[in-house]
N, C-alpha and C positions, 0 to 999 in steps of 0.2 A: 352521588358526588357530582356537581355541577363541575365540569370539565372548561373553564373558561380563559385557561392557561392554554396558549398553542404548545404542541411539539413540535420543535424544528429540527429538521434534518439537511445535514451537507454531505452533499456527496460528489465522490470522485467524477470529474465530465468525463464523455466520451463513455465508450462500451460500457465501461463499468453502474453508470450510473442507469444507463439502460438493460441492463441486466438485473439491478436492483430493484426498477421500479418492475421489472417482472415477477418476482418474485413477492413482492411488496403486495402487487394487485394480489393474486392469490389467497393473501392472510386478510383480505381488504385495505392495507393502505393506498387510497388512491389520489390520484392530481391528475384531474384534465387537464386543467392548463398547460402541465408538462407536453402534452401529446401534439402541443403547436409548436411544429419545428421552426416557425417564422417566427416567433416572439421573440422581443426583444427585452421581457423581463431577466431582472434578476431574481427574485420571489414569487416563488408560486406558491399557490395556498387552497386550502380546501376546507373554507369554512363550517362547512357541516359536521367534519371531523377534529377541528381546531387543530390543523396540521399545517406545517410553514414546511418548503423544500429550498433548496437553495443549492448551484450546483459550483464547486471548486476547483483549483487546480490541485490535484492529490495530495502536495505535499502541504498544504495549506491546512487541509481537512482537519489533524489530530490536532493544529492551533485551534481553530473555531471550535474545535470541543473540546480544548483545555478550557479556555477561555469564557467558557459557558454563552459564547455566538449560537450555537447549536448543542441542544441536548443528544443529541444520534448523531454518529456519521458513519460513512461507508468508503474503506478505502483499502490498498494493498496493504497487505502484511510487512513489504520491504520497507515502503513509507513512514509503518508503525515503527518500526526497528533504526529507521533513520533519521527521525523528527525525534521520536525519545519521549513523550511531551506524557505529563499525567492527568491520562486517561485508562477507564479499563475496557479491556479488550473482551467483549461478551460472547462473540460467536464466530467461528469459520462458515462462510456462506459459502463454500465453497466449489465457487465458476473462478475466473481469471487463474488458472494452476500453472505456476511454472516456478521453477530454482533460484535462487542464489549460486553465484558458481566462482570457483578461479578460475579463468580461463589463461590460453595463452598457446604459443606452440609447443609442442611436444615436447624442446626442448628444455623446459622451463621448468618438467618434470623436478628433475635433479636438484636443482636451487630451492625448490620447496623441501624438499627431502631433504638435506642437508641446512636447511635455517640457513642461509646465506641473506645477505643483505641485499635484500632487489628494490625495484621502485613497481608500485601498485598503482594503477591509472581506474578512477572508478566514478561513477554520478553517484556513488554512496559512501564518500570517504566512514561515514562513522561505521557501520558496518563492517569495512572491510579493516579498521582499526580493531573493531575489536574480533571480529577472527583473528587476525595475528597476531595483534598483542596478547590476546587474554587469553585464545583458546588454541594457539598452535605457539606461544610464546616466543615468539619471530619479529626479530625488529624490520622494521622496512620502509621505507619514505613513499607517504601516500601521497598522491596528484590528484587534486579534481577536474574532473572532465568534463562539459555540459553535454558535448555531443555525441559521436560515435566513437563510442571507448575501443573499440577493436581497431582504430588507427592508430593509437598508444605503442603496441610492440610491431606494429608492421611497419611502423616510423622509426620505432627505437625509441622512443618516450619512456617506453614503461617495460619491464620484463613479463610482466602478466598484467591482468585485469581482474574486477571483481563486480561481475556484471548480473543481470536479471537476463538466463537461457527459458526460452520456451521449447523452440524443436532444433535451435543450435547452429540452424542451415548457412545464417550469417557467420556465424562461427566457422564452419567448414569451408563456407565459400572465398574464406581469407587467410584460412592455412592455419584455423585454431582449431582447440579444440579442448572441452570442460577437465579442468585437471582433479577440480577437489570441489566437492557439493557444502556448500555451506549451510541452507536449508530450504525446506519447502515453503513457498507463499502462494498466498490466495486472498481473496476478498473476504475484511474482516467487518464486523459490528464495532463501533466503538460508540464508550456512551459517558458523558461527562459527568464526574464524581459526587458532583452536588446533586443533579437534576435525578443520577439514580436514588436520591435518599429523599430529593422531594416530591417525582413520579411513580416511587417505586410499584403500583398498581399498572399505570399502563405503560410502562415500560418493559416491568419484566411478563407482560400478559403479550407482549410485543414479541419477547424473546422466545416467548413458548412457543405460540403461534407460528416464527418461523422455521423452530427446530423439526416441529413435527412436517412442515413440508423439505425440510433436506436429506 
């Protein structure tokens, strides 16, 4: 099969996309060009393999591969959960490991426990809609936040939050503290709907490829 179609991949900047291409090299996807930290490209490419990369900002990712911009992307799980967007979700690659959480102070136990009406301050309102709504069945006026959500109840904004905890220290260092796990996230595969039914040779030889190194 004369391969003269590229595959394109978007992936999450920062750590993530550099953990990717680690991982990537291993099963052989590769990009020099990626490896020059001074470039000022937006596409890189590696002609011998008819491979296109391209790097995003996270929440961007699950567009560019709704949208068929990119056949592959790589990006958190939280992101998946909060874009929505249709795509299928092919593999947990799993490096970047941390929660979804309620946070909040101690206090704030109670009000959960009791479905009371609170205010939720979060950088994921859809998410943390639908934990309460759908899965703790709890009405509550959600805030979006851009910044540091853990200012939210140390201001009085919000009675809790619904934040991405890694080791929480920021949490503790402000007098919070994880009240209710909502779930696990980590770096996913996603791969656009069409591109899987017209690659589906090296795409899912892509998939295999990686399972067996995780």
């Amino acid at each position: 099969m004369k391969e003269s179609k590229y595959l394109v991949f978007a992936l999450g900047k920062g750590r993530l996309a550099n953990k990717t291409m680690e991982l990537f090299e291993k099963v052989g996807v590769t990009c020099e060009e990626m490896k020059d930290k001074d470039s000022r490209r937006l596409i890189f490419v590696n002609e011998e393999l008819k491979l296109k990369f391209f790097l995003a900002k996270g929440p961007d990712v699950p567009t560019y591969v709704e949208y068929g911009a990119a056949d592959i992307g790589v990006v958190g799980k939280d992101t998946i959960l909060e874009e929505n967007r249709r795509i299928y979700e092919v593999l947990d690659l799993g490096y970047g490991k941390c929660r979804m959480c309620v946070c909040g102070p101690k206090s704030a136990k109670e009000l959960l426990r009791h479905h009371e009406m609170i205010r939720v301050a979060s950088k994921y309102p859809n998410i943390a809609k639908d934990y309460f709504y759908n899965k703790k069945h709890q009405t509550v006026d959600i805030i979006k936040l851009n910044g540091s959500v853990e200012l939210g109840p140390i201001v009085g904004l919000a009675d809790v939050i619904v934040d991405i905890v890694e080791t929480g220290s920021t949490l503790r260092e402000n007098g919070l503290e994880v009240l209710e796990e909502i779930c696990p996230l980590s770096a996913r595969m996603i791969v656009n709907q069409v591109s899987m039914q017209m690659e589906p040779e090296r795409i899912k030889k892509l998939i295999t490829d990686l399972r067996s190194h995780l």
